[in-house]
C-alpha positions in Angstrom: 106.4 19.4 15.0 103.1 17.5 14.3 100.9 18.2 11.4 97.9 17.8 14.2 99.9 20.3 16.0 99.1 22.7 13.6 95.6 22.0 12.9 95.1 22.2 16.6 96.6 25.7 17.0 94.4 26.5 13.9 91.0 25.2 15.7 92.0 27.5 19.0 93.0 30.9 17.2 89.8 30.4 15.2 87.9 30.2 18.2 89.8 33.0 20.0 89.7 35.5 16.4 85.7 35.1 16.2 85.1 37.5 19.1 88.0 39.7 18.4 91.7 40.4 20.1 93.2 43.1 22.1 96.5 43.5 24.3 96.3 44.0 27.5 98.2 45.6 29.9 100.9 43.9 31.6 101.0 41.3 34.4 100.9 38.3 35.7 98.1 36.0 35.3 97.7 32.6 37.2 95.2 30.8 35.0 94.1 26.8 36.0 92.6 26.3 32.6 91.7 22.5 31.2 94.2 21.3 28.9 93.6 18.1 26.5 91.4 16.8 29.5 93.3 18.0 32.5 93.6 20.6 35.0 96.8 22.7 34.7 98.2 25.7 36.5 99.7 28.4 34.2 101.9 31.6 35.0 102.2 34.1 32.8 101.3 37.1 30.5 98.1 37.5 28.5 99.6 38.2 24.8 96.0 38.7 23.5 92.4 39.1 24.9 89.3 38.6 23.3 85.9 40.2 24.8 84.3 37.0 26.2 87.7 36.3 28.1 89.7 34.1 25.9 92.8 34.5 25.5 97.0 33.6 24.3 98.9 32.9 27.2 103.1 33.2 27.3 104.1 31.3 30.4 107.3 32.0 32.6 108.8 28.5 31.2 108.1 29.5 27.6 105.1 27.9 26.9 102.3 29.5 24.3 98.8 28.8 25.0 95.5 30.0 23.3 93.2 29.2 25.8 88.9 29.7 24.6 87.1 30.9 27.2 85.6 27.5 28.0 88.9 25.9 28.6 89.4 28.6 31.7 88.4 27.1 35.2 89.8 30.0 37.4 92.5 33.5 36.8 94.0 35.6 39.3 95.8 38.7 38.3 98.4 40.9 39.8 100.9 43.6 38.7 104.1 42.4 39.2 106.4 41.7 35.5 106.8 38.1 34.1 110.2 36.9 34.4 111.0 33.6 32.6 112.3 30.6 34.9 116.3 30.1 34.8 117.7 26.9 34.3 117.3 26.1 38.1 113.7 27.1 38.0 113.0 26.0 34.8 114.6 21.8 36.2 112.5 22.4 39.4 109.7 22.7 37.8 110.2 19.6 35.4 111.2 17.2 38.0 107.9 18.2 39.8 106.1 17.4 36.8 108.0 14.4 35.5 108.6 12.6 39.0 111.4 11.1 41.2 112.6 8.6 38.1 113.6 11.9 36.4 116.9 13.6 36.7 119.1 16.8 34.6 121.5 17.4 32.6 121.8 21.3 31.7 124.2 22.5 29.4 124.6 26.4 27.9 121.2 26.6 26.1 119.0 23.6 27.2 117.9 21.9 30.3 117.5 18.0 29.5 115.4 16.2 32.1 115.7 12.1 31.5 114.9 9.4 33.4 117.5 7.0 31.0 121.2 7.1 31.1 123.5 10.1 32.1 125.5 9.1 28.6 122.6 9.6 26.4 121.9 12.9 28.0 124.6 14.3 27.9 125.1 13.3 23.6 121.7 14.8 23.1 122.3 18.6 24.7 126.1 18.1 23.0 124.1 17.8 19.9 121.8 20.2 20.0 124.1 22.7 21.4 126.2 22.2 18.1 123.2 22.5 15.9 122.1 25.7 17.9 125.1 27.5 17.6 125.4 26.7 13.9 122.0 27.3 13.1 122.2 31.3 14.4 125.5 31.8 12.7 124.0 30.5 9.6 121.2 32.8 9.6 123.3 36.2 11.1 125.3 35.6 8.1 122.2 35.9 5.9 121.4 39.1 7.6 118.8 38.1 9.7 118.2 39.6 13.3 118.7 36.2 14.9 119.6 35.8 18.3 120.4 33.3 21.5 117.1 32.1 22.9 116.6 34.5 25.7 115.7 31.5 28.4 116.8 27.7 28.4 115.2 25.4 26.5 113.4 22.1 27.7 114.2 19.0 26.4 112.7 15.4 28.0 114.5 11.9 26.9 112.5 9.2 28.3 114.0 5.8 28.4 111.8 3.8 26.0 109.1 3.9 23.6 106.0 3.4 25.7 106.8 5.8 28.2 107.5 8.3 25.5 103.8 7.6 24.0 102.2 7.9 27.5 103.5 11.2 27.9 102.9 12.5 24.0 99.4 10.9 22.9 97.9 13.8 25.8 98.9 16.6 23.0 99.4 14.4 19.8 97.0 11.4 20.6 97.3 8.6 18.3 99.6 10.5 16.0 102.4 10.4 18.2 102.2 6.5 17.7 104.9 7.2 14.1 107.3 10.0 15.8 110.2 9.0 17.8 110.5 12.7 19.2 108.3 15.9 18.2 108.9 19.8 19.1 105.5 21.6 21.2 104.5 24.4 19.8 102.2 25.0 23.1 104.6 24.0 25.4 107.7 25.2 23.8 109.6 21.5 24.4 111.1 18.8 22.8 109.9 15.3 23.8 111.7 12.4 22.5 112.9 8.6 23.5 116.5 7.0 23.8 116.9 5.6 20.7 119.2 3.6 22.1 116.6 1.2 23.6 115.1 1.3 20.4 113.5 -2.1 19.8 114.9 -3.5 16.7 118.6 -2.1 17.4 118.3 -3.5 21.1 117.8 -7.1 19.0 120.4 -6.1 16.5 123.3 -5.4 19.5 122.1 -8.0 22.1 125.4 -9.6 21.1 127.9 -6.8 21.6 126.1 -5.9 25.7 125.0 -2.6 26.4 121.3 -1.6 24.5 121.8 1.9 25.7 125.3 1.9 23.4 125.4 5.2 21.2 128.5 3.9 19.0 125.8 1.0 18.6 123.4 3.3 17.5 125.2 5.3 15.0 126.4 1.9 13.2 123.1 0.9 12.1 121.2 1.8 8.8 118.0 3.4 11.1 120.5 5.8 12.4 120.0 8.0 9.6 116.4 8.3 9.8 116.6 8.6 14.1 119.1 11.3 14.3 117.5 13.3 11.4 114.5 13.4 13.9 116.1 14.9 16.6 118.1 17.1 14.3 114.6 18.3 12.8 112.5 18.9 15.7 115.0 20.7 17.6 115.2 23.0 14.4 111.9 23.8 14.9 112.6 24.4 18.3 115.4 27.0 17.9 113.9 28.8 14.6 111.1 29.6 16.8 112.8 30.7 19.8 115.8 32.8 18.2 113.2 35.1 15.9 113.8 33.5 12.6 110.0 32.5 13.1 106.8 33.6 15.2 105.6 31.2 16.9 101.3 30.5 16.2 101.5 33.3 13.6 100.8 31.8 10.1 104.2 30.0 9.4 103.6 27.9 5.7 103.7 24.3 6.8 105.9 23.5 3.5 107.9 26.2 5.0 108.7 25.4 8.4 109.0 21.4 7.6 111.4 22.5 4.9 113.4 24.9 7.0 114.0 21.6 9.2 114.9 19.3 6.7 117.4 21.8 5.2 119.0 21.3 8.5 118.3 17.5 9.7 120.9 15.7 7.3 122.8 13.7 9.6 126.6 13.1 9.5 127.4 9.6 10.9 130.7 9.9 9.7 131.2 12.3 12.0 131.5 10.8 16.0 129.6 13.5 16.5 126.7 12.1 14.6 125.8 15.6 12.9 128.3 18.5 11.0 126.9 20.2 8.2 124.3 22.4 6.8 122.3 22.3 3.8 124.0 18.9 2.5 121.3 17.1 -0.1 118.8 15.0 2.0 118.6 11.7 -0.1 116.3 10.6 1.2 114.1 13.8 0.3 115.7 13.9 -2.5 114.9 10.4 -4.0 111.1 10.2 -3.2 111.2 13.8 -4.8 112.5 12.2 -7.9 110.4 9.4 -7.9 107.4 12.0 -7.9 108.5 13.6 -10.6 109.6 10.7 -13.1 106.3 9.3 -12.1 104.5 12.7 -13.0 102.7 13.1 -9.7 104.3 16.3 -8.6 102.2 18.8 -7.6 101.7 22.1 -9.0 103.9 24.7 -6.8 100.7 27.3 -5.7 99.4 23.6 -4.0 102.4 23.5 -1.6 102.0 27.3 -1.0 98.4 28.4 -0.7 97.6 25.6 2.3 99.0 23.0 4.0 96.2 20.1 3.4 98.8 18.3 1.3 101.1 18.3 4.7 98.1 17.4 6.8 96.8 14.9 5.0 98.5 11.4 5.9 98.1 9.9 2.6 99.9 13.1 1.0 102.4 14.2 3.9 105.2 12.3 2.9 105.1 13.2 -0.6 104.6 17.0 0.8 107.3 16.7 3.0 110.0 15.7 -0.2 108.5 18.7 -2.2 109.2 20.9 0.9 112.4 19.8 1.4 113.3 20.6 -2.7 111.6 23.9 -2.8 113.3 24.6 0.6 117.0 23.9 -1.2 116.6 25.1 -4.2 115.2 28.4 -3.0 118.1 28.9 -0.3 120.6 27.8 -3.0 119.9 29.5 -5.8 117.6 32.6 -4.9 118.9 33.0 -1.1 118.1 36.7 -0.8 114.8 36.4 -1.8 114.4 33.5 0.6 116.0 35.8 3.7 113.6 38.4 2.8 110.3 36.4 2.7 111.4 34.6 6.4 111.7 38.0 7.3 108.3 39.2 6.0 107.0 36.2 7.6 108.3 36.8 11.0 106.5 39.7 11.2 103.0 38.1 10.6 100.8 38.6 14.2 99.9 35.6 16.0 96.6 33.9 15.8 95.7 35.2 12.3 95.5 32.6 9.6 96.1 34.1 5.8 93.7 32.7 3.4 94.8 30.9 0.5 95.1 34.3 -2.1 97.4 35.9 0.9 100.0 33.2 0.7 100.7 33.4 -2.6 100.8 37.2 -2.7 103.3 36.8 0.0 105.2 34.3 -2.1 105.1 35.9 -5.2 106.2 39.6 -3.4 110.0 38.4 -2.8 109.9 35.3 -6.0 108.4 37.0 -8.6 104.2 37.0 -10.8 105.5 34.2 -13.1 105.3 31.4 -10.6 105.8 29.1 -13.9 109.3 30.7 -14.7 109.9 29.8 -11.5 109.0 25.9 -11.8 110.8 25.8 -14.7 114.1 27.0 -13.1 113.3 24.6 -10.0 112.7 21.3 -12.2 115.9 22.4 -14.6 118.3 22.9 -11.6 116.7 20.4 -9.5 117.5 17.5 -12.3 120.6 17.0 -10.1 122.5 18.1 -7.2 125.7 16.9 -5.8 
């Protein structure tokens, strides 16, 4: 998931929240509302409604839409329940939308539409599948009400780079440019590339044939780095359709990126490119290090009360290590505090941003007043991991 992603969703509840929000009454609303530019028919239920006619949409594929009352062109109502597509339904509808290039893999929990090779396909679902299933025994075994996502989840694996970007700049615009993959938060999908094609491993393996050779892949270096990607966004994916997390409610961007990289460290040891949970994240790890020796770690109340430091390109990466270390060190070594607080946070409504005092009363409800005690656990214990 984008940091624009974010800001985005924060620009449309703001709009939505100034008039005001009520529930409706169930049904089924067919809304053709103008979407980053472009006409698009939507099917679902109105979550919230403000006054002027504004309003969060859930769609019968999964999507989440606030839509301002500007964005709507035209909305028909009628009373009949929303049922969410099936995996049929759900491909149907993707193919119409992709094209005739496009073709499915579906496997228990996901629906992968590609237009590259059957092979890579199919190693993407087996992989997320595996992190899926591991991911909600993790959490039932921290005691929280985690559960199977109640409809398939859409995945799209385009062959290469450039038709990846065509597709992604329409929701992440030039930012989509330094992500090989990213998770929707509207739309509810993953969107990602074979990284098989990938440009400088195609050059690297001209020599041994196929470019579209996952063995290939996993040998190299970048490997690391690309599978951690998929890894992370499809974390994203599954915390927020399992109810670990609440979608468009106010989910701490340290918290959310952290969750993810607590999860995203690869295994390419493994043939099946990924096989643990929680292992150190190096790479995290040593830029985290580097921060600190160097003294430019940030105080903790920065990483909680907002998420400008994730936002901001010239601090994200920096942001992202400090995630990543508060992320493991809380799980590690205060883990039912940690539980507790996701829980308190999966609660929050959607559309309601916390101000910068509510975060930290939030925080310091499950870890304690003396947010400097804290630090000065984090920094001893964080000194060194294995």
């Amino acid at each position: 998931m984008k940091p624009t992603q974010s800001l985005h969703c924060l620009l449309l509840a703001s709009c939505l929240l100034c008039a005001g929000l009520a529930c409706p009454a169930s049904a089924v609303e067919r809304v053709l509302a103008n979407i980053d530019g472009e006409q698009r028919q939507l099917t679902g239920e109105v979550v919230l409604e403000d006054a002027a006619g504004g309003m969060l949409l859930e769609t019968d594929e999964g999507g989440l839409w606030p839509l301002s009352v500007d964005k709507i062109r035209s909305r028909s109502t009628d009373s009949e329940s929303l049922t969410p597509l099936d995996k049929d339904q759900l491909a149907k509808r993707l193919l119409d939308e992709m094209g005739p290039d496009f073709r499915v893999h579906d496997s228990k929990n996901y629906v992968v539409v590609y237009n590259t090779t059957s092979k890579y396909a199919k190693w993407s679902s087996s992989l997320l599948e595996r992190l899926q299933k591991a991911f909600i025994s993790y959490w039932k075994k921290k005691g929280c009400k985690v559960h199977v996502p109640r409809a398939p989840l859409a995945v799209l694996v385009f062959s290469d780079r450039n038709s990846y970007m065509r597709y992604a700049k329409k929701e992440l615009g030039p930012a989509g440019g330094n992500a090989i993959g990213y998770y929707s938060l509207f739309t509810n999908r993953i969107a990602m590339y074979d990284l098989t094609g990938h440009q400088k491993l195609r050059r690297q393996n001209s020599s041994r044939g196929s470019n579209h050779d996952i063995s290939a892949l996993l040998s190299q270096p970048e490997a690391l780095h690309l599978v951690a990607t998929i890894v992370h966004e499809a974390t994203h994916q599954i915390s927020y359709n399992c109810g670990l997390q609440t979608r468009l409610a106010d989910n701490p961007a340290w918290l959310s990126e952290g969750l993810a990289m607590f999860f995203e460290t690869p295994d390419l040891r493994s043939n099946r490119s990924w096989s643990g949970i929680g292992k150190v994240n190096y790479s995290r790890w040593d830029l985290y290090r580097n921060n600190v020796n160097a003294g430019n770690e940030k105080r903790l109340e920065a990483l909680i009360a907002n998420d400008d430091r994730i936002r901001n390109p010239r601090s994200a990466v920096n942001a992202y290590a400090a995630s990543w270390a508060w992320t493991y060190f809380l799980i590690t070594w205060h883990p039912e505090e940690y539980t507790a607080y996701l829980k308190s946070l999966a609660e929050k409504p959607v559309l309601k941003m916390d101000d910068p005092q509510t975060r930290l009363a939030d925080f310091r409800a499950h870890f304690g007043e003396d947010l400097r005690a804290l630090e000065d656990e984090f920094y001893r214990r964080m000194s060194r991991v294995d």
